[in-house]
C-alpha positions as CSV (number, residue, x, y, z in Angstrom):
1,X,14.1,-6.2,15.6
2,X,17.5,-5.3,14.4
3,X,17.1,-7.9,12.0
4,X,14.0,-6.4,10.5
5,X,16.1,-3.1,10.4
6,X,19.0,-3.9,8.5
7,X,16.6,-5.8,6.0
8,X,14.5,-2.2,5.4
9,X,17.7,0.4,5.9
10,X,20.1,-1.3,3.8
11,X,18.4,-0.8,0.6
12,X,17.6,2.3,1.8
13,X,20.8,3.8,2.6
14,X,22.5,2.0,-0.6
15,X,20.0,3.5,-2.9
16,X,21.3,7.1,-1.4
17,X,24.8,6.2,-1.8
18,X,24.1,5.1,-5.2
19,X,22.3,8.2,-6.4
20,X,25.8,9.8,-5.7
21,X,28.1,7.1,-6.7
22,X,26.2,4.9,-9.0
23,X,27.7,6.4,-12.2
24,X,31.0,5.1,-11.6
25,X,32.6,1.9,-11.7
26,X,32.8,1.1,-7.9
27,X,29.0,1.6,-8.3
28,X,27.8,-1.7,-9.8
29,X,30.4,-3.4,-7.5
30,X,27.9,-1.3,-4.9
31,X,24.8,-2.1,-6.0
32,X,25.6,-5.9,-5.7
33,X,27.4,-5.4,-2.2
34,X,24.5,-3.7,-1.0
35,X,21.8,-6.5,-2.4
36,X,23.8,-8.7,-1.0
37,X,23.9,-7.8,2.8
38,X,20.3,-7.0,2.1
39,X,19.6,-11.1,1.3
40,X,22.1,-11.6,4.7
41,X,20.3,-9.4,6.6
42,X,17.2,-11.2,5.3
43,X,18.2,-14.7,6.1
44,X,19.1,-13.8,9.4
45,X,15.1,-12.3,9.8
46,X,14.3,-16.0,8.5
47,X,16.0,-17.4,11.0
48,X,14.6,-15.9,13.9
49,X,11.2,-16.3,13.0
50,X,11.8,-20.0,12.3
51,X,13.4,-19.8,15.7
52,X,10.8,-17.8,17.7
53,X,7.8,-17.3,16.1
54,X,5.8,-14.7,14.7
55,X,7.9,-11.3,15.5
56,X,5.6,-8.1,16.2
57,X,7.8,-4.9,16.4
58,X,7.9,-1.3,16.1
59,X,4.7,-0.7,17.9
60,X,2.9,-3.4,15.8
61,X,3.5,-1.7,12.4
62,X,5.3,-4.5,11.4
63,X,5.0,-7.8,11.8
64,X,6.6,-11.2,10.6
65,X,5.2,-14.4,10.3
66,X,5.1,-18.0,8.2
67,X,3.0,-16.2,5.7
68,X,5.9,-13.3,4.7
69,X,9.2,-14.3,6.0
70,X,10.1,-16.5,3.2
71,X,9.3,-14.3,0.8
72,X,11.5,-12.1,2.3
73,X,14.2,-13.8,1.3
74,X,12.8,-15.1,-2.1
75,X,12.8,-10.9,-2.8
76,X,16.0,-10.2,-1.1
77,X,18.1,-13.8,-3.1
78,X,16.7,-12.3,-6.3
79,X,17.5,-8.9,-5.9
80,X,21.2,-9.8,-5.6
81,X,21.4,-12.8,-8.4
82,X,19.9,-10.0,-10.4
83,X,22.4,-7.2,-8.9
84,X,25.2,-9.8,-10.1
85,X,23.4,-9.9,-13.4
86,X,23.0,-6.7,-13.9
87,X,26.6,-5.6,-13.6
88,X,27.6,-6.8,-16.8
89,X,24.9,-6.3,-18.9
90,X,24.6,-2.6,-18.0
91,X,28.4,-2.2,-19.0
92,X,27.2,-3.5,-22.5
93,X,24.7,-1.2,-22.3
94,X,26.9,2.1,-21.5
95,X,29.0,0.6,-24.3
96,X,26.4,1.3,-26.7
97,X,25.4,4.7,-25.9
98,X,21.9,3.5,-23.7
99,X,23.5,4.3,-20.2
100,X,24.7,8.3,-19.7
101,X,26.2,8.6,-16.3
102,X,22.8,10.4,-15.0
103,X,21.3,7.6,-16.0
104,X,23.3,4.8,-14.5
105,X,23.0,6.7,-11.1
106,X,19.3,6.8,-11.4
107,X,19.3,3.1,-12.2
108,X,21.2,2.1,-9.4
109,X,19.6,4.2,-7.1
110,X,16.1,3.4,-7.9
111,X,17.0,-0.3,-7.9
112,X,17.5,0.1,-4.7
113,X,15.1,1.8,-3.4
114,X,13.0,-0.7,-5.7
115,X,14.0,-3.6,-3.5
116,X,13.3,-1.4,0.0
117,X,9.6,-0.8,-0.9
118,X,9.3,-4.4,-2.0
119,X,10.1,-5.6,1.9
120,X,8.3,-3.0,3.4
121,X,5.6,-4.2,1.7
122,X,5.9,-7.6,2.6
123,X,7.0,-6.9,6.5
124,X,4.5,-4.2,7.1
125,X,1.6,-4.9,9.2
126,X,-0.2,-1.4,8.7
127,X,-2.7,-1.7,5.1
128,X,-2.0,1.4,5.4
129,X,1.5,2.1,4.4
130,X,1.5,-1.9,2.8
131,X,-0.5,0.6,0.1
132,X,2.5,3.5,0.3
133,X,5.3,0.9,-0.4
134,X,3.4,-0.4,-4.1
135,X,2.4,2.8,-5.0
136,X,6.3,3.6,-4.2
137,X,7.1,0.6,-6.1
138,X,5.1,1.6,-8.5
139,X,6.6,5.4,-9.1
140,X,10.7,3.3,-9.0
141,X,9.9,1.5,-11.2
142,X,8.3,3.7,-13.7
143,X,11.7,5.4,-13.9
144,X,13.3,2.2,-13.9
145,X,11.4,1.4,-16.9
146,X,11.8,4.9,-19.2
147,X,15.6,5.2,-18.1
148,X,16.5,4.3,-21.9
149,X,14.5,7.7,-22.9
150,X,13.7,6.1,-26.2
151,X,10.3,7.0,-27.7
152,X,9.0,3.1,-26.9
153,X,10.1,3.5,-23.2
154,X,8.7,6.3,-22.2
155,X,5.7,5.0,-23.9
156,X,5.6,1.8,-22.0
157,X,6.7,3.8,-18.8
158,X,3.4,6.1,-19.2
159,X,1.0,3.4,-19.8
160,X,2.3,1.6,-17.0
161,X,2.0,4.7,-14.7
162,X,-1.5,6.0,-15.8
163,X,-3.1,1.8,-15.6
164,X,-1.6,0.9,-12.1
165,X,-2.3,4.3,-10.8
166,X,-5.6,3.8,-12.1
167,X,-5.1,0.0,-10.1
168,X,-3.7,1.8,-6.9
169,X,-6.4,4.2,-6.6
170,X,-9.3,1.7,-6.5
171,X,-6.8,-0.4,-4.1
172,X,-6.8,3.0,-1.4
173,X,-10.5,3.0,-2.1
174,X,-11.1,-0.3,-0.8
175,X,-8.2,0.7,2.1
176,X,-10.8,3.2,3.1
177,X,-13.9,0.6,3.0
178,X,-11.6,-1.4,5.1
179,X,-10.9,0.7,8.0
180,X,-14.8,1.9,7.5
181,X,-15.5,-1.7,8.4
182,X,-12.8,-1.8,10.9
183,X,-14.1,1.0,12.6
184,X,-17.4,-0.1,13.1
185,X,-16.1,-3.3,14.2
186,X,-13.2,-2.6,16.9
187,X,-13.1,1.6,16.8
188,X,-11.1,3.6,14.8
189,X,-7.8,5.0,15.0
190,X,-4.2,3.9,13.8
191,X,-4.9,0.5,14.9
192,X,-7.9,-0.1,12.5
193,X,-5.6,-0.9,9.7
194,X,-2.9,-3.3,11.6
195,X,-3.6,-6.7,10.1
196,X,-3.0,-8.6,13.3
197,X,-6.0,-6.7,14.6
198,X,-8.2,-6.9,11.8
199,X,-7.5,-10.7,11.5
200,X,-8.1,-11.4,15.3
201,X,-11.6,-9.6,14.4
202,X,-12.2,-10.5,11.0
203,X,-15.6,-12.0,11.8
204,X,-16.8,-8.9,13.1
205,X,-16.9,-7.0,10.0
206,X,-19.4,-6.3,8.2
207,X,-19.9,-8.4,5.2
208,X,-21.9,-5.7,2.9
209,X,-19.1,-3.5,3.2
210,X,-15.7,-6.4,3.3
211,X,-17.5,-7.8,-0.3
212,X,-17.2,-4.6,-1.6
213,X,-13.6,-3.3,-0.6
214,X,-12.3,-6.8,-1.8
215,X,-13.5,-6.5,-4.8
216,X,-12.1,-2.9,-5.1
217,X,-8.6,-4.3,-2.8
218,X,-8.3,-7.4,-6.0
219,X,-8.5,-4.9,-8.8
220,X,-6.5,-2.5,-7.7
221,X,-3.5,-4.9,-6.4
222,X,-4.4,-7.2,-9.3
223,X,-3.7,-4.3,-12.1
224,X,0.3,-5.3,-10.4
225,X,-0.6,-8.7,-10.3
226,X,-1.1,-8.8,-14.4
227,X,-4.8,-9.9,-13.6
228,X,-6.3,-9.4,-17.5
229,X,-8.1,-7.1,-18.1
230,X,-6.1,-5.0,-16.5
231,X,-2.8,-6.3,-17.5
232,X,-1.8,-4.4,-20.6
233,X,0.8,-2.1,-19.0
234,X,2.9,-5.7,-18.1
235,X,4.3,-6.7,-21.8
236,X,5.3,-3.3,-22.7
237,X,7.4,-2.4,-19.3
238,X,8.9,-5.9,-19.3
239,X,9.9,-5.1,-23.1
240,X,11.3,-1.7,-23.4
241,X,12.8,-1.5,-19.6
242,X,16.3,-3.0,-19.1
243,X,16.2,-6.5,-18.5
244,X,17.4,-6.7,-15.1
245,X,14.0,-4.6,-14.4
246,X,11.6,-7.6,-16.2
247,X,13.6,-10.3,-14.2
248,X,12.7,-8.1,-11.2
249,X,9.0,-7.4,-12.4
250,X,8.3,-10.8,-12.7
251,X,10.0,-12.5,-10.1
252,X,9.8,-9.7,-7.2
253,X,6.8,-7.2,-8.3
254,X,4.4,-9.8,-9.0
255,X,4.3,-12.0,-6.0
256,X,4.6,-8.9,-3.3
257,X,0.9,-7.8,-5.0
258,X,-0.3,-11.0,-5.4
259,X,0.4,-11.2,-1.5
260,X,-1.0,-7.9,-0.8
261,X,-4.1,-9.8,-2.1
262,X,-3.7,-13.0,-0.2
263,X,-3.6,-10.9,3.4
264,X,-7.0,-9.1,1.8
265,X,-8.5,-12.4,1.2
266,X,-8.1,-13.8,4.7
267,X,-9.9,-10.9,6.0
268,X,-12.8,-10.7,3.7
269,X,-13.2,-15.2,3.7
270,X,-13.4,-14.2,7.8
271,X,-15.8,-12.1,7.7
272,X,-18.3,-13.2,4.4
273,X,-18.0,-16.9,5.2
274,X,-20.0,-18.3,1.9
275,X,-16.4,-18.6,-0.2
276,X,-17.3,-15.7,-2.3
277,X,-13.8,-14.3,-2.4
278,X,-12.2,-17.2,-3.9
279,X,-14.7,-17.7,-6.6
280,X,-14.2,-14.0,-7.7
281,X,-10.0,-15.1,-7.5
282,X,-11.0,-18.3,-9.4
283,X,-12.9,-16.3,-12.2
284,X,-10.1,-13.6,-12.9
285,X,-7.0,-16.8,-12.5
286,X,-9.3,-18.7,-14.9
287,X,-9.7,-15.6,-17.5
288,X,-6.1,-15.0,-17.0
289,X,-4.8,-18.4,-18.1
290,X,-6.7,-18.5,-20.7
291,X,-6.2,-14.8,-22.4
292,X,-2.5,-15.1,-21.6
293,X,-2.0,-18.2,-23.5
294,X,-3.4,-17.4,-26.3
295,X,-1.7,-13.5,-26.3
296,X,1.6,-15.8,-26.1
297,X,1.0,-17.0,-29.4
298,X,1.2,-13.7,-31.4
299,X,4.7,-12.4,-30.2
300,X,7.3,-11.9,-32.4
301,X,9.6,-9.6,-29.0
302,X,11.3,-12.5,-26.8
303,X,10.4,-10.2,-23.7
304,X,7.0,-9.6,-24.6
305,X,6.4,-13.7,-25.1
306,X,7.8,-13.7,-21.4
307,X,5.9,-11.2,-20.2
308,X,2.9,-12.7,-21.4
309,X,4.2,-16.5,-19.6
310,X,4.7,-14.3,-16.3
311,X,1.0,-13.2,-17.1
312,X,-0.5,-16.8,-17.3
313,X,1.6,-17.9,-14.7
314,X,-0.1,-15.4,-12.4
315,X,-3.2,-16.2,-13.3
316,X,-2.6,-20.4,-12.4
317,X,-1.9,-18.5,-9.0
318,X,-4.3,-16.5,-8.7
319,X,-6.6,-19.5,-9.2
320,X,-5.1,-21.7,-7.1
321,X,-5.1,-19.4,-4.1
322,X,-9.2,-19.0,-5.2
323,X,-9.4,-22.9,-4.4
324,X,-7.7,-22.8,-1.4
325,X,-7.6,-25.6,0.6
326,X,-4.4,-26.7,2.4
327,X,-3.0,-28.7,-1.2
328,X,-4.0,-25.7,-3.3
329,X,-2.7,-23.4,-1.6
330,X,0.4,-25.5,-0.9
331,X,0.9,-25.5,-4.6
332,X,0.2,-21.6,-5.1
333,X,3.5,-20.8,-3.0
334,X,5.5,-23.6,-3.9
335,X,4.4,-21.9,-7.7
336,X,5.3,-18.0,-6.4
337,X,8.7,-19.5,-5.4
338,X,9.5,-21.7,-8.6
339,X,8.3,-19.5,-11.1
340,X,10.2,-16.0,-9.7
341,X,13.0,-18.2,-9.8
342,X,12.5,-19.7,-13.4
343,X,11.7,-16.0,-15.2
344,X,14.2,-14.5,-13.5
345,X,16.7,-17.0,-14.9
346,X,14.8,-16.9,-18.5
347,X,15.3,-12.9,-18.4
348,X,19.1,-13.2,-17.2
349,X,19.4,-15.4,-20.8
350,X,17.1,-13.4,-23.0
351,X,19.2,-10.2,-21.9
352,X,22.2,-11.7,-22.8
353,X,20.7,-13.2,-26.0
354,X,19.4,-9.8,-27.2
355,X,22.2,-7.9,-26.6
356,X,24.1,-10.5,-28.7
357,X,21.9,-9.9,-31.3
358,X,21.4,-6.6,-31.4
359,X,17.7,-6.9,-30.9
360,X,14.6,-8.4,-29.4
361,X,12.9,-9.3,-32.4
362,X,12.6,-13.6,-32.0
363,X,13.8,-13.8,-35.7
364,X,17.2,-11.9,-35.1
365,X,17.9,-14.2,-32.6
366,X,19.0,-17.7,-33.8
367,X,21.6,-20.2,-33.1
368,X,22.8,-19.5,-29.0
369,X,24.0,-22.6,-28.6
370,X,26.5,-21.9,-31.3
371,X,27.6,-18.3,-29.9
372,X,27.5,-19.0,-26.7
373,X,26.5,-22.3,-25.6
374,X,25.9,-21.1,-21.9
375,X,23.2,-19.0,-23.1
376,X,21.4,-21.1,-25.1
377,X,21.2,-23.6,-22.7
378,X,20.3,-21.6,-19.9
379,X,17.6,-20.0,-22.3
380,X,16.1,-23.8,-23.1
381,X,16.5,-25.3,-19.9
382,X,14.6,-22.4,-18.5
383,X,12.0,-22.9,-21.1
384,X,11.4,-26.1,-20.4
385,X,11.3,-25.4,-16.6
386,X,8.6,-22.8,-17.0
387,X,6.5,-25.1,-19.3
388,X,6.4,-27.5,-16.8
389,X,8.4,-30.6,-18.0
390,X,9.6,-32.7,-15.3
391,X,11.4,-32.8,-12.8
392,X,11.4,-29.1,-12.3
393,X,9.2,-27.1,-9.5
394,X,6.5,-26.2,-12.0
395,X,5.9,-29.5,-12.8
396,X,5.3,-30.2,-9.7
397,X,3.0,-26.9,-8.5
398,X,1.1,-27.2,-11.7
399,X,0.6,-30.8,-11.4
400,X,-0.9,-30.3,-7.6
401,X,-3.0,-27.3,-9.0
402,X,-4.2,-29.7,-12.3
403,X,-5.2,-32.6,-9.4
404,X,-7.3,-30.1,-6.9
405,X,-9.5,-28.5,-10.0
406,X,-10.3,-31.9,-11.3
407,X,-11.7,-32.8,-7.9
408,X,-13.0,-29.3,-7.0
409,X,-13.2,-27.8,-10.2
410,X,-13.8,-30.4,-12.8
411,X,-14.8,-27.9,-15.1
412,X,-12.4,-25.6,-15.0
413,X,-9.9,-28.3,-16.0
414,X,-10.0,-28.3,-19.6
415,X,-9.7,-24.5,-20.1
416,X,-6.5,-24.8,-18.1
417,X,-5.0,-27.7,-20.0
418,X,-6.1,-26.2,-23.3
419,X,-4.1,-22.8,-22.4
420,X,-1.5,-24.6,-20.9
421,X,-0.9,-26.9,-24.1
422,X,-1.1,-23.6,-26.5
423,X,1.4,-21.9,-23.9
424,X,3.8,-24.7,-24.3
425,X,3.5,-25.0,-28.3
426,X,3.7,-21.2,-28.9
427,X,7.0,-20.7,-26.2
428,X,8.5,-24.0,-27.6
429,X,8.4,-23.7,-31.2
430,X,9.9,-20.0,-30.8
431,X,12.9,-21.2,-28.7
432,X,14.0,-23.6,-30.5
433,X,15.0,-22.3,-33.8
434,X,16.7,-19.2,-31.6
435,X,18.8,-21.6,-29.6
436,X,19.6,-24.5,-32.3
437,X,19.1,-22.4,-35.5
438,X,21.9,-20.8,-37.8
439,X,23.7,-17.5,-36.9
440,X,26.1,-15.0,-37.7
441,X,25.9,-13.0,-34.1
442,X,29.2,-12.1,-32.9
443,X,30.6,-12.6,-29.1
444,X,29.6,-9.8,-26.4
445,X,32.5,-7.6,-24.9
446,X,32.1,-8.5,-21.7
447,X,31.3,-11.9,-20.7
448,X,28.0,-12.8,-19.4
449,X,26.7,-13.2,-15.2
450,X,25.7,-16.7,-16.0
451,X,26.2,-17.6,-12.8
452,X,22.7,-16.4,-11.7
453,X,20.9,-18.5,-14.6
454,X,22.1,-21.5,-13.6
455,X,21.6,-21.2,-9.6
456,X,18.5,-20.3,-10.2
457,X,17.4,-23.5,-12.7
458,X,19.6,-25.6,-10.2
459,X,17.5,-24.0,-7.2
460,X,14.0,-24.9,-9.3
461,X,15.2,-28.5,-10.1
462,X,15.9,-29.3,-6.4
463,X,12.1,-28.1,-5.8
464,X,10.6,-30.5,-7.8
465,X,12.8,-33.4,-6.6
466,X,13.1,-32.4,-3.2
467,X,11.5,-29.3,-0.8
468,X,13.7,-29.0,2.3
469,X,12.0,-29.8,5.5
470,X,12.1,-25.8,6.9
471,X,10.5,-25.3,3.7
472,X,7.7,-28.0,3.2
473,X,7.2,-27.0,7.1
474,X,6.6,-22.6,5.8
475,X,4.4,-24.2,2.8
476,X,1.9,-25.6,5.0
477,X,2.0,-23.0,7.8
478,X,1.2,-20.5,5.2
479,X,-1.4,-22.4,3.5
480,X,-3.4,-22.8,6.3
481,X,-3.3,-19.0,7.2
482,X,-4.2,-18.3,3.8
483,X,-7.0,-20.7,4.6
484,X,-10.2,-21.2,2.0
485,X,-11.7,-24.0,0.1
């Protein structure tokens, strides 16, 4: 319990200390102290539910099991990497005018408070107030995003409020189809909406009314997953927000929803029992690939060619969860884990790359390895890694997801291979000529975090060679409580 605590309060209380002393110097120092005894905080939670089990506290609100606690500490790991990311980047930033003090506090403090709705979200066990925390989410990072007050962010930051509160308003409808089932089913009250209970009676409900709230529950979550259609708000928030805010988009923002969905999906497979729920998850993944792939090939902004990857790459997750199965879903996590560790990485570089050159435009941008070799590397290597070459951990997910759809799936395969080959030609031939090509960009004043990049690729190569047994061990616990197939 007091583990659980620290991981929620810490955030918490940082993000008010922040919104006083976040302008100063001492405050980015802050920010990455705090992040950081949140991820210690976090891998001691780990570590007693590996220990003890499932941990059910707080009058069952929240609860903690194989299917959360790891990505926990995936959210809590890149909330500091990026912290230590951020500090130097956003001193570039005030150097150019970007950051007033009002703003830096409100950067710092939302940050925060960012992270503290992200593990709420994951810890709670209330459907409830999981739907609270995103919308939260939702309204941090919308500041987050503006914080530049440029014309183009508060655009961005608009479209991304109106969509996903669009998204989060037919997500509460199908909160309230939920507990209408629930409360048919086992009574109503506060305990309708606990997910241990609705689980333990998940074939009680009524499958007229689950179909229905699913398919409102996937939307609505799914407009923060990047689901297409209802994805547009993604490219332009990762793209005019600061770049410590796209690294924590795609890497933190996108799994919590995507898991939000998963905990839906087990409820509504329980109580339909004819696989509908995946093939609706299979449809939108499928559609997702597909659209994102090709969307990749008209970019000319680095962080809206990223955006769309994190986009595609959400959609291969999307449909491998829709398989299910205890190797597709096995692949779908190991994929959540490699790929918030791989973006996050390619956003650390691309910050660092833009701010070299003065811009986000991919034709501004040439010759890293020349400027600063650290850069362009960690820019190429995390290309490759989220294109899938081997040995890196998306290799290895995508190769597991490839194998299942070819035996239960055959026909989706070629549409995924298809986008997948366009995906790799259109990120490819755009990264090269900005790493290798001829430049005139000067050095940055303050060196780069590169320190992050590289811990993270280091972390997504050891998953494709090796998954520690702990880990391998959460994989297939979670995989068969996500269940399906």
């Amino acid at each position: 319990m007091e583990a659980l605590l620290l991981v929620l309060a810490i955030p918490l209380i940082g993000g008010l200390l922040l919104a006083i002393w976040g302008d100063r110097e001492v405050g980015q120092d802050l920010n990455a102290a705090v992040s950081f005894l949140t991820l210690a905080a976090a891998v001691w939670l780990t570590a007693m539910v590996i220990r003890d089990g499932p941990l059910l506290v707080w009058g069952e609100w929240f609860f903690v099991d194989a299917l959360n606690v790891f990505l926990v500490t995936l959210t809590a790991f890149v909330g500091f990497t990026t912290s230590l990311f951020s500090r130097p980047y956003m001193r570039v930033e005030r150097d150019h005018g970007k950051m007033t003090p009002g703003r830096m506090r409100l950067y710092h403090s939302m940050y925060q408070l960012f992270n503290c709705m992200m593990l709420m979200a994951l810890t709670t066990n209330n459907l409830g107030i999981l739907w609270v925390a995103m919308e939260a989410a939702t309204l941090t990072t919308v500041l987050l995003v503006s914080v530049y007050r440029t014309a183009a962010s508060l655009e961005a930051a608009w479209k991304y409020f109106i969509l996903c509160g669009v998204g989060i308003a037919q997500a509460l409808f199908g909160t309230i189809l939920l507990y209408l089932a629930a409360e048919r089913a086992i009574g109503g009250g506060e305990d309708a909406l606990l997910w241990t209970h609705l689980a333990n009676a998940k074939h009680l409900l009524a499958p007229d009314i689950l179909s229905l709230a699913f398919v409102f529950l996937l939307l609505g979550y799914g407009t923060k997953v990047g689901l297409v259609p209802v994805h547009n708000w993604l490219p332009d928030a990762h793209a005019e927000g600061p770049t410590p805010i796209s690294a924590v988009l795609s890497g933190l923002l996108l799994n919590v929803a995507l898991y939000a969905v998963l905990r839906c999906k087990v409820l509504a497979d329980g109580a339909l029992q004819n696989g509908l729920p995946g093939k609706i998850m299979i449809g939108f993944g499928l559609i997702t690939v597909v659209a994102a792939a090709f969307f990749l090939s008209r970019q000319r902004d680095v962080k809206r060619m990223f955006a769309y990857s994190s986009i595609e790459h959400m959609g291969l997750m999307t449909f491998a969860f829709g398989m299910g199965g205890p190797v597709a879903n096995f692949a779908g996590l190991l994929h959540m884990t490699v790929h918030a560790l791989i973006k996050s990485a390619i956003f650390f570089a691309v910050g660092h790359a833009a701010q070299k050159a003065g811009s986000q435009a991919m034709e501004d941008i040439r010759g890293l390895i020349k400027v600063s070799p650290t850069v362009g590397w960690g820019l190429m290597l995390g290309s490759l890694a989220i294109l899938g070459m081997p040995p890196f951990g998306v290799f290895a997910s995508e190769f597991l997801i490839l194998t299942t759809a070819m035996r239960e799936y055959p026909w989706a395969t070629p549409f995924l291979l298809i986008a997948l080959g366009v995906a790799f030609a259109a990120i490819f031939s755009r990264v090269q000529p900005m790493v290798f090509g001829e430049t005139s960009v000067r050095a940055l004043a303050h060196p780069p975090a590169l320190l992050p990049v590289f811990i993270h690729l280091g972390l997504g190569l050891m998953l494709g060679l090796y998954i520690p047994p702990y880990l391998n061990d959460w994989y297939e616990q979670a995989a068969r409580m996500i269940g399906g197939g």
